[in-house]
C-alpha positions, 0 to 999 in steps of 0.5 A: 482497535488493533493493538499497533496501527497499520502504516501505509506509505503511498509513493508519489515520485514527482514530488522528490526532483525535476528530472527523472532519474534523480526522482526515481532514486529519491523514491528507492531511498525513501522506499528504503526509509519506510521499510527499515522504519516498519511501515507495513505497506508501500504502494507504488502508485506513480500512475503517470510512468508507461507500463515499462517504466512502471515494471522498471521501477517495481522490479528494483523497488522488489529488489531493494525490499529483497535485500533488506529482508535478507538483512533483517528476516523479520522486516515485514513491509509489503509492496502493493502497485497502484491498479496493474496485476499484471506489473505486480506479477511481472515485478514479483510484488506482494499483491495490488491496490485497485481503484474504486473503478477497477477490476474486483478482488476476485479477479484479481485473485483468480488472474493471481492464482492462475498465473502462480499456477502457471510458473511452478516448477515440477516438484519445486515452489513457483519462482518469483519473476522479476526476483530471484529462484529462491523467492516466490510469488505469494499464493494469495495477493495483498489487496487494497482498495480505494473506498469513498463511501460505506457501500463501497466499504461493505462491497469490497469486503464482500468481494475479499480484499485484504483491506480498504483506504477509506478517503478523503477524511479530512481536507488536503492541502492541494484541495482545501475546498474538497469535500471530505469523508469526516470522522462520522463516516469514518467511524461507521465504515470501521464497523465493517468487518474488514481493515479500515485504513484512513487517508487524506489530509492525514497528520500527525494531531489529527491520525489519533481521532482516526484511530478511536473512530476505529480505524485499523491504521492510517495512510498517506503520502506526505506524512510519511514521504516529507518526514523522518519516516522512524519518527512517524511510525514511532509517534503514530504507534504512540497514540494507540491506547 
């Protein structure tokens, strides 16, 4: 096991307000939270928006997150979009989570490569759109991928993606009934040679077991988003042996 966990926040906006504007401004804040509070990835995954209200809100979740690494050099978070390359490079985002379904990691690095090409300036660093002339788009993306059983686990790490969220480990309030991954699986996946990220019903009491499964770290919605997001960075980092 890692010595510190990897934390990561899974943005769901529907859950914060009735109307839209006030979700919107909900989610920057939490987005906020997490970051201030250490999580190590955010991915923004409202995947009901269109796509111009989704690079919307990813242009001013990069400019918030800009802001306080300006504030704090040494914050680390890294904002991924839920499946679209093409809003993360538009919005100037760290890279991408893909489905299980998507495009593979290689084309989406290829697409990310050619496009960071394609926005250098003569004899300076390429700009970052959506952001400002001193930042740029990373050379290489950050790239999730959703997984649901061991071959997928094995293929994404084949194909090169950064890391997987391994899902659903234990059952979700929403789907009790569901069927679920478990810790067996979990722990056989985490042989892989690639970070394992555990999601699904993930809670506080029960993140420790995903952890001596061998898990790299956790992900989730509602631990993080109805929580004071400090004290969960704080107790699941607490767990690490």
């Amino acid at each position: 096991m890692p010595k510190s966990s990897l934390l990561y926040y899974i943005t769901d906006r529907t859950a914060f307000a009735p109307d839209e504007a006030t979700r919107q401004k909900c989610l920057l804040e939490k987005i906020a939270e997490a970051a201030r509070a250490g999580v190590d990835y955010i991915q923004l995954r409202e995947r009901d928006l269109s796509t111009g209200a989704l690079e919307s809100l990813s242009l001013e979740a990069v400019r918030l997150l800009l802001e306080l690494r300006a504030e704090n050099p040494q914050m680390a978070t890294k904002l991924l979009i839920n499946s679209r390359t093409d809003v993360a490079l538009a919005a100037g985002a760290d890279g991408v989570h893909l489905r299980s379904e998507d495009i593979s990691p290689q084309e989406v690095t290829a697409i990310w490569r050619k496009t960071h090409v394609g926005t250098a300036a003569p004899g300076g660093p390429p700009a970052r759109p959506g952001a400002t002339a001193k930042t740029q788009i990373p050379s290489r993306p950050l790239i999730g991928i959703s997984c649901h059983s061991a071959e997928q686990v094995r293929r994404a790490a084949r194909n090169g993606a950064s890391f997987t969220v391994f899902a659903p480990v234990f059952e979700k309030k929403d789907t009790p009934s569901g069927k679920t991954t478990g810790l067996a699986q979990l722990r056989e996946v985490c042989e892989t040679k690639i970070p394992v990220l555990a999601l699904g019903g993930i809670t506080l009491e029960n993140a420790q077991s995903c952890l001596e499964a061998g898990a790299a770290g956790i992900a989730a919605i509602r631990l993080f988003q109805e929580n004071d997001v400090a004290k969960i960075v704080d107790e699941v980092q607490r767990l690490m042996p």
